[in-house]
Gaussian input, Z-matrix of N, CA and C with variables (Angstrom, degrees):
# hf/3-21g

backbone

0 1
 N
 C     1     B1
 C     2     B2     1     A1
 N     3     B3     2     A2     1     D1
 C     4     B4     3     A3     2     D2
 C     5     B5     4     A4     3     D3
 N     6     B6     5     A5     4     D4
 C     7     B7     6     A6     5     D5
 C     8     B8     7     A7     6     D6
 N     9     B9     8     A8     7     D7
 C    10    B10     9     A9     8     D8
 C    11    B11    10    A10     9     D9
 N    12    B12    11    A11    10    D10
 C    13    B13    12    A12    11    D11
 C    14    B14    13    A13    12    D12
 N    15    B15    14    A14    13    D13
 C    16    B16    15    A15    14    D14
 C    17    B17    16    A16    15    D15
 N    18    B18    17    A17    16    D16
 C    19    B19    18    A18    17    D17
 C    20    B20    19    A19    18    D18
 N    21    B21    20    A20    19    D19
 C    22    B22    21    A21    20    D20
 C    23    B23    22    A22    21    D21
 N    24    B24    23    A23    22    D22
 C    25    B25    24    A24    23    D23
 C    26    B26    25    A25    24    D24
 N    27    B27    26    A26    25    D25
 C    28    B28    27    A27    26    D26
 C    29    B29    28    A28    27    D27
 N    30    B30    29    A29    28    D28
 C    31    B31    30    A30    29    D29
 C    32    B32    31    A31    30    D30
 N    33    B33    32    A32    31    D31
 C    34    B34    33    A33    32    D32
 C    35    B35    34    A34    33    D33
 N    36    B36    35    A35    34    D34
 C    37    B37    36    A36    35    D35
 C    38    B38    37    A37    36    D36
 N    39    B39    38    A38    37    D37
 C    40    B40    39    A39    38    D38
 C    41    B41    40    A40    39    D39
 N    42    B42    41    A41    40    D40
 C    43    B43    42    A42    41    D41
 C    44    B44    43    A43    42    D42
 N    45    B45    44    A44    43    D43
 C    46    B46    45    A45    44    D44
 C    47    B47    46    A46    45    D45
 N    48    B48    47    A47    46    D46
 C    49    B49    48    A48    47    D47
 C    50    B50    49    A49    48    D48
 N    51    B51    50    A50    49    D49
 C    52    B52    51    A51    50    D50
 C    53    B53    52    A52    51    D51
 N    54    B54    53    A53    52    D52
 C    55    B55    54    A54    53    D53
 C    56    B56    55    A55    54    D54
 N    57    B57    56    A56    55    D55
 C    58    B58    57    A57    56    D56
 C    59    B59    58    A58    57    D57
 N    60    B60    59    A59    58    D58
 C    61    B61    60    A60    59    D59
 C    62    B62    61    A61    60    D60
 N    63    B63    62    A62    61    D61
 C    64    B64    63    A63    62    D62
 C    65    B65    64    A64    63    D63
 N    66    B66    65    A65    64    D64
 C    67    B67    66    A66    65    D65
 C    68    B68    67    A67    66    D66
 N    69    B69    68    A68    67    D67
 C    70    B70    69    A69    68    D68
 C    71    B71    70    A70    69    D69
 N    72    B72    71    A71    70    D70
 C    73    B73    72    A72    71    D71
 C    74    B74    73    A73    72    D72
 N    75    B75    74    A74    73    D73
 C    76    B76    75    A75    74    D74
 C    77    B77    76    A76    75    D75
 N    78    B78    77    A77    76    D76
 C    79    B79    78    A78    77    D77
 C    80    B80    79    A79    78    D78
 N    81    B81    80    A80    79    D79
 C    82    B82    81    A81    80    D80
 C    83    B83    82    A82    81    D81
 N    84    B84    83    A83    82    D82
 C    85    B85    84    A84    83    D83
 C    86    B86    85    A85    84    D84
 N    87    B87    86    A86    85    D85
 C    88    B88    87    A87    86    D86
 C    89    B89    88    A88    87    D87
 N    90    B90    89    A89    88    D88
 C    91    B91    90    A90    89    D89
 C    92    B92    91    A91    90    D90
 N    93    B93    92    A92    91    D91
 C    94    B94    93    A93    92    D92
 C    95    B95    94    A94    93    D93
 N    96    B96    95    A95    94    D94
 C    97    B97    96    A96    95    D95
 C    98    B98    97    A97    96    D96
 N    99    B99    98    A98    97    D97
 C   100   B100    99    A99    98    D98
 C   101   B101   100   A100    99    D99
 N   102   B102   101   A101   100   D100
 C   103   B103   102   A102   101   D101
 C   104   B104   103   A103   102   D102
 N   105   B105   104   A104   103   D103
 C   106   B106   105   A105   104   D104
 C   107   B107   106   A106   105   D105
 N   108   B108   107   A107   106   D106
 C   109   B109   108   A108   107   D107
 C   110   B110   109   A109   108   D108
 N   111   B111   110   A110   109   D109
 C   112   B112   111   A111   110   D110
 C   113   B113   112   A112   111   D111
 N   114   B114   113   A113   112   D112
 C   115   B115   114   A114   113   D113
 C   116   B116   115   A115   114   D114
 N   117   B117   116   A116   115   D115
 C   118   B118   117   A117   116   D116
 C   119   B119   118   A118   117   D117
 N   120   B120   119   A119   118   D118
 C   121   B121   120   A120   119   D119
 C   122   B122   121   A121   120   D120
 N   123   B123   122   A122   121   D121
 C   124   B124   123   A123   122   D122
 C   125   B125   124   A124   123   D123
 N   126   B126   125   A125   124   D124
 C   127   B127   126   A126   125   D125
 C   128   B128   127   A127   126   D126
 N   129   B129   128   A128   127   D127
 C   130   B130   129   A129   128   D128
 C   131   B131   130   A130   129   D129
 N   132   B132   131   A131   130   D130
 C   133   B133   132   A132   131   D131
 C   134   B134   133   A133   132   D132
 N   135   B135   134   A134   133   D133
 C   136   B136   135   A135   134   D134
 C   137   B137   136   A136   135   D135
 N   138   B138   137   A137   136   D136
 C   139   B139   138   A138   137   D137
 C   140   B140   139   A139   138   D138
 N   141   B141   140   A140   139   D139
 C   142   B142   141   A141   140   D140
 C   143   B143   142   A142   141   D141
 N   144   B144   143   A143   142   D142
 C   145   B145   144   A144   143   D143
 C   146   B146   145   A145   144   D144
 N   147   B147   146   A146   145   D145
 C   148   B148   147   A147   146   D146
 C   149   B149   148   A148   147   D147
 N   150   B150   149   A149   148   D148
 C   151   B151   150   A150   149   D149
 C   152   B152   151   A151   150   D150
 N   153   B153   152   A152   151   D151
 C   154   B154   153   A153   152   D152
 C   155   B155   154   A154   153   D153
 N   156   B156   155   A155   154   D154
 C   157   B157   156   A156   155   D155
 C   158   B158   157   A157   156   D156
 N   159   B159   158   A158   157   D157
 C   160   B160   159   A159   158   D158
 C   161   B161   160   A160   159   D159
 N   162   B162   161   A161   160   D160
 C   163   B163   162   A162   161   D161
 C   164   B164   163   A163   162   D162
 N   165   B165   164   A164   163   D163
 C   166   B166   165   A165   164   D164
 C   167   B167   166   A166   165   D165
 N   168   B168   167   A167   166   D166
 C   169   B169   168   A168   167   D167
 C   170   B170   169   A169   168   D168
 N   171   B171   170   A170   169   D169
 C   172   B172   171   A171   170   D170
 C   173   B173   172   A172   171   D171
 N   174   B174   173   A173   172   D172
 C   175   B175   174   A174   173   D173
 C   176   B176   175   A175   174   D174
 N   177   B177   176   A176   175   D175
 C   178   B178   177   A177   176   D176
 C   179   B179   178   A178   177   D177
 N   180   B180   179   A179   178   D178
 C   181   B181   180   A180   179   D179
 C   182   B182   181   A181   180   D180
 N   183   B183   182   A182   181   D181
 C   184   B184   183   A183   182   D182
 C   185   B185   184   A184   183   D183
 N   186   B186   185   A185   184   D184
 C   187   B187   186   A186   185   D185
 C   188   B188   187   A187   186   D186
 N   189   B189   188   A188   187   D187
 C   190   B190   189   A189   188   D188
 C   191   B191   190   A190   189   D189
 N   192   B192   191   A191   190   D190
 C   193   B193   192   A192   191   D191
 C   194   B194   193   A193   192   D192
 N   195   B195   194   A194   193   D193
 C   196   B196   195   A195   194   D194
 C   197   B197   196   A196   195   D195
 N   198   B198   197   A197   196   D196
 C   199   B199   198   A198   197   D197
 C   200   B200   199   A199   198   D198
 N   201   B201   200   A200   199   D199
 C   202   B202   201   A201   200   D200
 C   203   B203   202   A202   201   D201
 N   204   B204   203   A203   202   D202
 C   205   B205   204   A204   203   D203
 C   206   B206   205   A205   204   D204
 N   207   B207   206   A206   205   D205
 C   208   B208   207   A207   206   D206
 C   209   B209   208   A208   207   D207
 N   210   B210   209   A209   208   D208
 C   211   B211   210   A210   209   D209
 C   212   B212   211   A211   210   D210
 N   213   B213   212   A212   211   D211
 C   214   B214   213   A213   212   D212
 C   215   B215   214   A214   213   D213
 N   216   B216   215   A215   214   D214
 C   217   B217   216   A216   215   D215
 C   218   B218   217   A217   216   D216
 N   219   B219   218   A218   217   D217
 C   220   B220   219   A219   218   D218
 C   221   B221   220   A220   219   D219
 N   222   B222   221   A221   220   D220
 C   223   B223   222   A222   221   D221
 C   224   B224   223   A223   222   D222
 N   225   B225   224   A224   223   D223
 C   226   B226   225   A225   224   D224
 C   227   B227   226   A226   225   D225
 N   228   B228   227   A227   226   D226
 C   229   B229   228   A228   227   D227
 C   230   B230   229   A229   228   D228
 N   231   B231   230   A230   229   D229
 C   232   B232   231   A231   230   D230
 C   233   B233   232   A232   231   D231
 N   234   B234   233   A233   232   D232
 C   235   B235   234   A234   233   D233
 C   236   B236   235   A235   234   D234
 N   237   B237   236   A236   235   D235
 C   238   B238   237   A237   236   D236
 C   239   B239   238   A238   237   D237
 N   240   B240   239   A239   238   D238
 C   241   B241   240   A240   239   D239
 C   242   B242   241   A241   240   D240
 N   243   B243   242   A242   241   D241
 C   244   B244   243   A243   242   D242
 C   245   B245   244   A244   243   D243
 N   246   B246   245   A245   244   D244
 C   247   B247   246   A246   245   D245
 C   248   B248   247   A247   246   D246
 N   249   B249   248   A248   247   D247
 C   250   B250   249   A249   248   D248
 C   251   B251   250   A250   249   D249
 N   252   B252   251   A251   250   D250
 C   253   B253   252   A252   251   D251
 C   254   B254   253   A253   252   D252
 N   255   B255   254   A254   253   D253
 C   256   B256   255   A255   254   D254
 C   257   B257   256   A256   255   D255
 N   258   B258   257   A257   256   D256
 C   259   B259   258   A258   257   D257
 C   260   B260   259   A259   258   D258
 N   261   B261   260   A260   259   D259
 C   262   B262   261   A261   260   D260
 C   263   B263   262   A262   261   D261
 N   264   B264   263   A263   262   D262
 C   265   B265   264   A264   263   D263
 C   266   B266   265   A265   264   D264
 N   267   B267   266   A266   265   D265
 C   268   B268   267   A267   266   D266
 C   269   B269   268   A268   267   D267
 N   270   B270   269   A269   268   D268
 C   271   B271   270   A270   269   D269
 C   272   B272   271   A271   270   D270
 N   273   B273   272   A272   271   D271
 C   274   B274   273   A273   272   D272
 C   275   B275   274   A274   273   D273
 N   276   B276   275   A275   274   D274
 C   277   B277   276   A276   275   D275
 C   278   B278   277   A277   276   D276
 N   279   B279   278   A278   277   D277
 C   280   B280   279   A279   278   D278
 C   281   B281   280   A280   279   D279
 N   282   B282   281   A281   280   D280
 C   283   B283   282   A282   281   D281
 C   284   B284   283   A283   282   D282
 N   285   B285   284   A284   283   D283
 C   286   B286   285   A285   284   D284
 C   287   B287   286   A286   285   D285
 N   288   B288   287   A287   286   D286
 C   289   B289   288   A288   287   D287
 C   290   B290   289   A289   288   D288
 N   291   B291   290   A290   289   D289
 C   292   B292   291   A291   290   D290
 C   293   B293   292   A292   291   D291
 N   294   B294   293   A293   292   D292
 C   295   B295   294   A294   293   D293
 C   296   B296   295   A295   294   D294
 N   297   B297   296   A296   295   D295
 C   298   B298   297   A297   296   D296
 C   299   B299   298   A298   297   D297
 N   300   B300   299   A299   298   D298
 C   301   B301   300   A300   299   D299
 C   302   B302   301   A301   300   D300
 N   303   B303   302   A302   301   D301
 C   304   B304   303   A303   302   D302
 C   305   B305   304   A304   303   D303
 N   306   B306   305   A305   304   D304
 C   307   B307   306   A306   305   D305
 C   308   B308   307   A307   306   D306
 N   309   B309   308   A308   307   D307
 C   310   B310   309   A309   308   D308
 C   311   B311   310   A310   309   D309
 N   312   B312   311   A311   310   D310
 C   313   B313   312   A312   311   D311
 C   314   B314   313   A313   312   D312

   B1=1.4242
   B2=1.5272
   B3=1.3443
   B4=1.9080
   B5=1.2997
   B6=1.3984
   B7=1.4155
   B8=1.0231
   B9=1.2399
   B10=1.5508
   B11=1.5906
   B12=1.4661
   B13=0.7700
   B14=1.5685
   B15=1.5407
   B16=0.9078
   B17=1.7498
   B18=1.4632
   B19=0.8437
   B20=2.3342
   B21=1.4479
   B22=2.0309
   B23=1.1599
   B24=1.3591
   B25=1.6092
   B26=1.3752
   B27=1.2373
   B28=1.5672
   B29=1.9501
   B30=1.3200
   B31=1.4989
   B32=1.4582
   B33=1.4432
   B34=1.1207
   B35=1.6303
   B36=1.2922
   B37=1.5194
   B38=0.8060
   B39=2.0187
   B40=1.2049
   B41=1.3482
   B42=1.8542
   B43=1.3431
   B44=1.3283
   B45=1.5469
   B46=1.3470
   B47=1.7809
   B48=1.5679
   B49=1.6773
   B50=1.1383
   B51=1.5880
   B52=1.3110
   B53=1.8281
   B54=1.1910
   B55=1.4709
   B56=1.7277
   B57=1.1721
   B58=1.7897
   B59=1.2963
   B60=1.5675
   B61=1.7515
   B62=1.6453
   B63=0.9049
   B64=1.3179
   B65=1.4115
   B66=1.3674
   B67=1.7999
   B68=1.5038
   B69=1.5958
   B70=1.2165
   B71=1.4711
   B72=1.7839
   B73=1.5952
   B74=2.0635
   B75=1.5746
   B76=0.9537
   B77=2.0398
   B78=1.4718
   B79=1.3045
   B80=1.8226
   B81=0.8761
   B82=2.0017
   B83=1.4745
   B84=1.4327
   B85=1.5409
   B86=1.6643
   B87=1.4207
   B88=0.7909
   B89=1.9202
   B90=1.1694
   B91=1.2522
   B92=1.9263
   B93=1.3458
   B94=1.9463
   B95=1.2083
   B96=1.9140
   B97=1.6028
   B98=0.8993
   B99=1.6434
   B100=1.2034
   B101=1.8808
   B102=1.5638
   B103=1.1644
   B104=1.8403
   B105=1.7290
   B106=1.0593
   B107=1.6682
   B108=1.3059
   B109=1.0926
   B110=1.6799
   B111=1.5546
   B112=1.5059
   B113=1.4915
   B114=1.5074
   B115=1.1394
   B116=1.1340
   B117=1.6160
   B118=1.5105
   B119=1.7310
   B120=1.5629
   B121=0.8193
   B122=1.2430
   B123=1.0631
   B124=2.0348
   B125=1.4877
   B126=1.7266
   B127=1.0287
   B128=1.8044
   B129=1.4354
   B130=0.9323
   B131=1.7239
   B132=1.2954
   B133=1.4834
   B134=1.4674
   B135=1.2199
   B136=1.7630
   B137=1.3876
   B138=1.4488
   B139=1.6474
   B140=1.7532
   B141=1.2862
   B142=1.8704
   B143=1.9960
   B144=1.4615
   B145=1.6159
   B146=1.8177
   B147=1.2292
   B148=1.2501
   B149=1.7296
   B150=1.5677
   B151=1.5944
   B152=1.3613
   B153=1.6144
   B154=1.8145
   B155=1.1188
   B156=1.3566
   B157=1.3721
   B158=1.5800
   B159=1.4618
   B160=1.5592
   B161=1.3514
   B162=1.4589
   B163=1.7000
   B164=1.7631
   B165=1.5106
   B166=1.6630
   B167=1.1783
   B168=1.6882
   B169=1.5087
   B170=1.7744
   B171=1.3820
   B172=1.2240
   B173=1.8770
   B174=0.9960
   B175=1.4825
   B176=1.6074
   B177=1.5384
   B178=1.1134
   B179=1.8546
   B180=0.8879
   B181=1.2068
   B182=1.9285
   B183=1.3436
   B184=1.5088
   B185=1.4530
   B186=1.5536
   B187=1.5543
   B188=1.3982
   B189=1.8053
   B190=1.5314
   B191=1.2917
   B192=1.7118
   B193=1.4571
   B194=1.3505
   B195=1.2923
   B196=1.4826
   B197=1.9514
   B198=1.1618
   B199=1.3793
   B200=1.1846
   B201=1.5070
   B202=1.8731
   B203=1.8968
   B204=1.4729
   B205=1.7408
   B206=1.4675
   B207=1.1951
   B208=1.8315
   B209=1.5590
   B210=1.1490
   B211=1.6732
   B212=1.7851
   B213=1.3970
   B214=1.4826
   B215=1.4235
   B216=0.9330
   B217=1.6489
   B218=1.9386
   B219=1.2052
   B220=1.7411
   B221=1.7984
   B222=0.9734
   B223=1.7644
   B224=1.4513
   B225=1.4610
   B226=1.7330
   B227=1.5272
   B228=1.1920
   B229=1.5850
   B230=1.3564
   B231=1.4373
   B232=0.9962
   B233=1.8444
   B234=1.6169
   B235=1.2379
   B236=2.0093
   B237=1.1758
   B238=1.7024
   B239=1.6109
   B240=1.0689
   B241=1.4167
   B242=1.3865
   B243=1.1582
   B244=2.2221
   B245=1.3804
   B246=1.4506
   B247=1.7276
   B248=1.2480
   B249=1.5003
   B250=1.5805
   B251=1.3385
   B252=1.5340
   B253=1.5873
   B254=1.8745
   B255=1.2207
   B256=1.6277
   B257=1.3812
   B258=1.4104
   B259=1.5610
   B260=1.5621
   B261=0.6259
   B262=1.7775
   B263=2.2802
   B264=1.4656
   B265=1.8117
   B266=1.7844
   B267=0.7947
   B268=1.4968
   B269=2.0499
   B270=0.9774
   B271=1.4652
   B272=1.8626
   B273=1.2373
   B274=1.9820
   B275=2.0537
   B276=1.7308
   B277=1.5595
   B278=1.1066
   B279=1.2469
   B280=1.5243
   B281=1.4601
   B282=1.6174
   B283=1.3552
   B284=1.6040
   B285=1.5627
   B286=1.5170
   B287=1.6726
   B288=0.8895
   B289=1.7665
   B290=1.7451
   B291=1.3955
   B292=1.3511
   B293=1.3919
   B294=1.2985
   B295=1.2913
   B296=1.5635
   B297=1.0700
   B298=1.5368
   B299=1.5569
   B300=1.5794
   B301=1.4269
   B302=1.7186
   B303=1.5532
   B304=1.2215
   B305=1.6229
   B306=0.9174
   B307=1.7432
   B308=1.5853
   B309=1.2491
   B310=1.8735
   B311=1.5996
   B312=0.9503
   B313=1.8124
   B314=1.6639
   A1=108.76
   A2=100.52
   A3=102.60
   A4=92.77
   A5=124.47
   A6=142.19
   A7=130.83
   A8=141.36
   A9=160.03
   A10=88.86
   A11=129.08
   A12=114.07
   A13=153.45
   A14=123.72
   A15=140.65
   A16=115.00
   A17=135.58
   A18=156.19
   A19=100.10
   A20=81.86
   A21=70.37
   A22=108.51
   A23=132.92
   A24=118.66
   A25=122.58
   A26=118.21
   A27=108.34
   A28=103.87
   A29=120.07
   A30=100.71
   A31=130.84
   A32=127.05
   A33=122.70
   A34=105.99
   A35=119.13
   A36=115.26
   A37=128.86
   A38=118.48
   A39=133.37
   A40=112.08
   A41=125.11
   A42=100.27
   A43=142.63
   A44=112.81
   A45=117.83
   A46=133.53
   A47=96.24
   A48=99.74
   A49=88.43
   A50=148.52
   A51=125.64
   A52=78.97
   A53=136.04
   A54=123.24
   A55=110.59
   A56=93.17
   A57=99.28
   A58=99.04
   A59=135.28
   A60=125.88
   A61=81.91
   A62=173.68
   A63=150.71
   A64=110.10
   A65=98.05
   A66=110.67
   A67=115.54
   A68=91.40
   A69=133.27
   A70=123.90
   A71=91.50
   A72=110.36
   A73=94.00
   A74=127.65
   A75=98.68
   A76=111.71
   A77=106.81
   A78=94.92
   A79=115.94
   A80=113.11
   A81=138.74
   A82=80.41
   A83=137.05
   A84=133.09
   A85=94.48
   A86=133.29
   A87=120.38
   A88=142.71
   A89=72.59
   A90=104.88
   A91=120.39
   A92=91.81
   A93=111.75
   A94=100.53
   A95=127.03
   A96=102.37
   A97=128.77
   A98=123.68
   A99=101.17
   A100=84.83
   A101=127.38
   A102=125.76
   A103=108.39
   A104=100.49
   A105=115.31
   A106=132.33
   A107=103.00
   A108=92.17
   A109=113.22
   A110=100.30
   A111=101.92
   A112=106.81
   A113=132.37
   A114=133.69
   A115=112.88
   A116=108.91
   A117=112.96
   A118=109.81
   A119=144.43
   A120=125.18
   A121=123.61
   A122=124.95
   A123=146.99
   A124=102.03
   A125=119.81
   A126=148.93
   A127=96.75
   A128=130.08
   A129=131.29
   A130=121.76
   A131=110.87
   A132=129.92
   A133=122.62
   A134=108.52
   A135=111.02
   A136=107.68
   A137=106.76
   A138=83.82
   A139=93.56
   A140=98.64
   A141=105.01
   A142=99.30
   A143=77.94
   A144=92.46
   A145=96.61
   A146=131.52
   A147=142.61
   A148=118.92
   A149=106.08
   A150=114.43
   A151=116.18
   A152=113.04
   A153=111.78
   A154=103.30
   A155=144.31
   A156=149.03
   A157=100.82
   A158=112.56
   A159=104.06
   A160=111.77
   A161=109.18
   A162=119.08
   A163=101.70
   A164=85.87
   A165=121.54
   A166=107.72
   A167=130.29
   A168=135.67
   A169=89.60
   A170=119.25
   A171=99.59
   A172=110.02
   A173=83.61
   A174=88.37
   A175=102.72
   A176=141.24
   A177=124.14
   A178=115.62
   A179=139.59
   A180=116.37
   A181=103.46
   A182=103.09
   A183=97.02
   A184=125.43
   A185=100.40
   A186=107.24
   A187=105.22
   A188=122.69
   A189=117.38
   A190=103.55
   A191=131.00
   A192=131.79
   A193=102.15
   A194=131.55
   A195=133.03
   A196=102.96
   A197=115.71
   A198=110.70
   A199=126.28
   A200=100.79
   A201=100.12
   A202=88.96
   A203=97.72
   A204=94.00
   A205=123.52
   A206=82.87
   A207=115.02
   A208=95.25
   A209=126.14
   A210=124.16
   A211=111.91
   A212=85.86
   A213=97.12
   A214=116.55
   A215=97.86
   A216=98.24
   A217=103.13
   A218=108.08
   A219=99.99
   A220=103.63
   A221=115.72
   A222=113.23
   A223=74.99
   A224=129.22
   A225=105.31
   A226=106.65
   A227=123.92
   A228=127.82
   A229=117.46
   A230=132.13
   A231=133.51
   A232=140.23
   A233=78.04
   A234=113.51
   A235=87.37
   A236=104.56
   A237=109.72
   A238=103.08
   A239=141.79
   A240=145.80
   A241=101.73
   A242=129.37
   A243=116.62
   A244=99.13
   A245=90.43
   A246=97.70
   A247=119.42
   A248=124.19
   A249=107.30
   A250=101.19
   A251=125.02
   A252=126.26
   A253=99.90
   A254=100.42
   A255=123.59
   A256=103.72
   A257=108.43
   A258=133.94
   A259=98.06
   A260=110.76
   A261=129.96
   A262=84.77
   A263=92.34
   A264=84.51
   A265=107.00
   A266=111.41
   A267=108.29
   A268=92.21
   A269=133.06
   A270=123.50
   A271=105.21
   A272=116.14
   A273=107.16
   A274=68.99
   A275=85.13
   A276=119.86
   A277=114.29
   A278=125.76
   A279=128.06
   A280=103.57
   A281=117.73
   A282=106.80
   A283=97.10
   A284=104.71
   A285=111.67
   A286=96.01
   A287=100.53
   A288=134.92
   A289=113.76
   A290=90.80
   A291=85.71
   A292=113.21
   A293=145.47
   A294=127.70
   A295=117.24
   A296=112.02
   A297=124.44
   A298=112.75
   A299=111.36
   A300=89.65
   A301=115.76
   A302=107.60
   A303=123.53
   A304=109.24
   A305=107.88
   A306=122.08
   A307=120.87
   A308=84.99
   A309=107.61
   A310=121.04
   A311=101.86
   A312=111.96
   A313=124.97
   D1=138.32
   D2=-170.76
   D3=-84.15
   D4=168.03
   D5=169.99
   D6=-102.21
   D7=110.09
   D8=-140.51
   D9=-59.59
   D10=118.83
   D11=143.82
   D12=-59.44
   D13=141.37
   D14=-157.75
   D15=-64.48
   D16=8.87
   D17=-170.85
   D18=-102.07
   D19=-48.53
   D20=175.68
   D21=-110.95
   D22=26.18
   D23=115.84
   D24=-71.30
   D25=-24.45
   D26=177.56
   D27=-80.75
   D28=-46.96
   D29=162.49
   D30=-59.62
   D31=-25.44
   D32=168.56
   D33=-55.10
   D34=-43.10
   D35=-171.14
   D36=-69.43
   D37=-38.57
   D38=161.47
   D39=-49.40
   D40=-51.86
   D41=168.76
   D42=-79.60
   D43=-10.23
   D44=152.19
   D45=-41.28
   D46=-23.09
   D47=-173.06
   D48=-103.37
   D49=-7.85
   D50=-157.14
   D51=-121.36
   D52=-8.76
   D53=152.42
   D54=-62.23
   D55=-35.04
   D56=-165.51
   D57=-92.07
   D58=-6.14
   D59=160.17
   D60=-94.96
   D61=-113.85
   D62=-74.05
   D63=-92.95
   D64=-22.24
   D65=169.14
   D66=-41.82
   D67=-58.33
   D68=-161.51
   D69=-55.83
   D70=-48.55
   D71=-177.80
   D72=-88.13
   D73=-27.43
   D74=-173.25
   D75=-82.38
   D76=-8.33
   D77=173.56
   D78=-78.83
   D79=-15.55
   D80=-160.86
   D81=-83.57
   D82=-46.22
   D83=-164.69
   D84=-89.62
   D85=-43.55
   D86=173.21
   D87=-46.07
   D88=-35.86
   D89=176.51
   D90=-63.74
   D91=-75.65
   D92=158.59
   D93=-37.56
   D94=-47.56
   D95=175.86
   D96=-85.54
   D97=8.57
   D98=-164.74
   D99=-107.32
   D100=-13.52
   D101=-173.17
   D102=-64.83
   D103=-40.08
   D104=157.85
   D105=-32.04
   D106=-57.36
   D107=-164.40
   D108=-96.87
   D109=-9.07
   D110=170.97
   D111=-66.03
   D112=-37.58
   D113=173.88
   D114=-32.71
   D115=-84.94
   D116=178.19
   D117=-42.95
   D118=-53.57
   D119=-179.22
   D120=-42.96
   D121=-41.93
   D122=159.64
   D123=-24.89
   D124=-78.16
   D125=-157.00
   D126=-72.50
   D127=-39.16
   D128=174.73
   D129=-68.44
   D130=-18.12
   D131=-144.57
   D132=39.23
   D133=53.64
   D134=175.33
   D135=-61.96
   D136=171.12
   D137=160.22
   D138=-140.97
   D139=160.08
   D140=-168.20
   D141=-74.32
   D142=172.26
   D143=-156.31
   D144=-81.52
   D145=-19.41
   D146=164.24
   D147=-64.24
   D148=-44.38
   D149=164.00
   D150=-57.96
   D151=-51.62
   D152=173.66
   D153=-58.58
   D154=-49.14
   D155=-139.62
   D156=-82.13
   D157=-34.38
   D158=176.57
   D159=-91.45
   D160=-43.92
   D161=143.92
   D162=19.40
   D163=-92.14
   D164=-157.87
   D165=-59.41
   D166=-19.03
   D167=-151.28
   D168=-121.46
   D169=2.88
   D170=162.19
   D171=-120.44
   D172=-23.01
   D173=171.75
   D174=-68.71
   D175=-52.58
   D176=160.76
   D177=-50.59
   D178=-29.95
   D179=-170.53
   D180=-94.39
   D181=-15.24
   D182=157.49
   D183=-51.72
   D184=-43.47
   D185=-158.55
   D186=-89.69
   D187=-14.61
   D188=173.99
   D189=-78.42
   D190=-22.09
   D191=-176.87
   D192=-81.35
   D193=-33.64
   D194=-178.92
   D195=-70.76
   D196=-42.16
   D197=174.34
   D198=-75.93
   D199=-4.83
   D200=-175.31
   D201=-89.95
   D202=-33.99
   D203=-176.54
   D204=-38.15
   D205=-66.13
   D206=-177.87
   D207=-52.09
   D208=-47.46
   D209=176.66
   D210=-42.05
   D211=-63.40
   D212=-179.32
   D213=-60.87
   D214=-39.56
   D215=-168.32
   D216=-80.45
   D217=-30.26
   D218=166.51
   D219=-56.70
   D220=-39.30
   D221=-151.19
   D222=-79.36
   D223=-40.73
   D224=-160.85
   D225=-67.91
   D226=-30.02
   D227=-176.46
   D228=-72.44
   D229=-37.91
   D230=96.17
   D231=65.50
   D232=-96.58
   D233=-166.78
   D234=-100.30
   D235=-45.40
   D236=-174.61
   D237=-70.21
   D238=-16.94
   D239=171.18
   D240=-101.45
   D241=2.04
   D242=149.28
   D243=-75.83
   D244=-76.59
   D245=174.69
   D246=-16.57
   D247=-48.48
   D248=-163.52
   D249=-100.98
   D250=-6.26
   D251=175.38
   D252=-63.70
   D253=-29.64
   D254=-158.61
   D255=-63.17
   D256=-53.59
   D257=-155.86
   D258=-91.77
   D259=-24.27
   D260=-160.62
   D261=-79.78
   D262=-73.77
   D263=-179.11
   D264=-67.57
   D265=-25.97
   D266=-169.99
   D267=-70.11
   D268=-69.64
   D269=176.53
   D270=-85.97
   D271=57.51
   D272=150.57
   D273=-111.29
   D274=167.47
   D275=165.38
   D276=-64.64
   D277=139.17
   D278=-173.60
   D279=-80.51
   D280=155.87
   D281=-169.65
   D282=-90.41
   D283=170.17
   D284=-169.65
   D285=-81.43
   D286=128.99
   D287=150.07
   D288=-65.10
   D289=101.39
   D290=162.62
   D291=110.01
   D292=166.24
   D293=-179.00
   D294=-81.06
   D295=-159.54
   D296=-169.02
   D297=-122.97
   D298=174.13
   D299=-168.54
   D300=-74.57
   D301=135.46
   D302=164.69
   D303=108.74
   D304=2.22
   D305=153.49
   D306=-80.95
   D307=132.68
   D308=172.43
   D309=-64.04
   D310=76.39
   D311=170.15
   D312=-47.80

């Protein structure tokens, strides 16, 4: 059996390093764009999709604490308008008992 010449191990190697620079240069570009484009997002005032996302999860838990308020606070008014229906007969004047003048008792 003849022996592979020693010429395509040396191209296998050469293209092995020029897989491993193109790697190289396509992560290095990746990179520049992505520095890129956070810039402009900066300069734009975007805001990232993680900032809305918590954004939204406090503003919902504002608005389930604001509805539990309003819950409570209906039942206390409620509860504060028996009370004063309550208080209201408990202090009017009691009605007169009994006849008036010049009636037969």
């Amino acid at each position: 059996m003849a022996e592979r010449p020693r010429i395509f191990d040396d191209l296998a190697g050469v293209a092995g390093g020029a897989i491993s620079a193109l790697s190289g240069l396509r992560d290095e570009a990746e990179a520049v764009a992505r520095a890129r484009i956070e810039e402009m997002i900066r300069k734009l005032d975007l805001v990232k999709r993680d900032d809305l996302d918590a954004a939204m999860e406090l503003a919902a838990n504002a608005r389930a604490g604001q509805e539990a308020a309003e819950a409570r606070l209906n039942e206390a008014l409620v509860r504060l308008a028996a009370l004063e229906a309550r208080v209201a007969v408990l202090e009017a004047p009691p009605a007169p008992v009994g006849g008036g003048p010049g009636m037969i008792a």
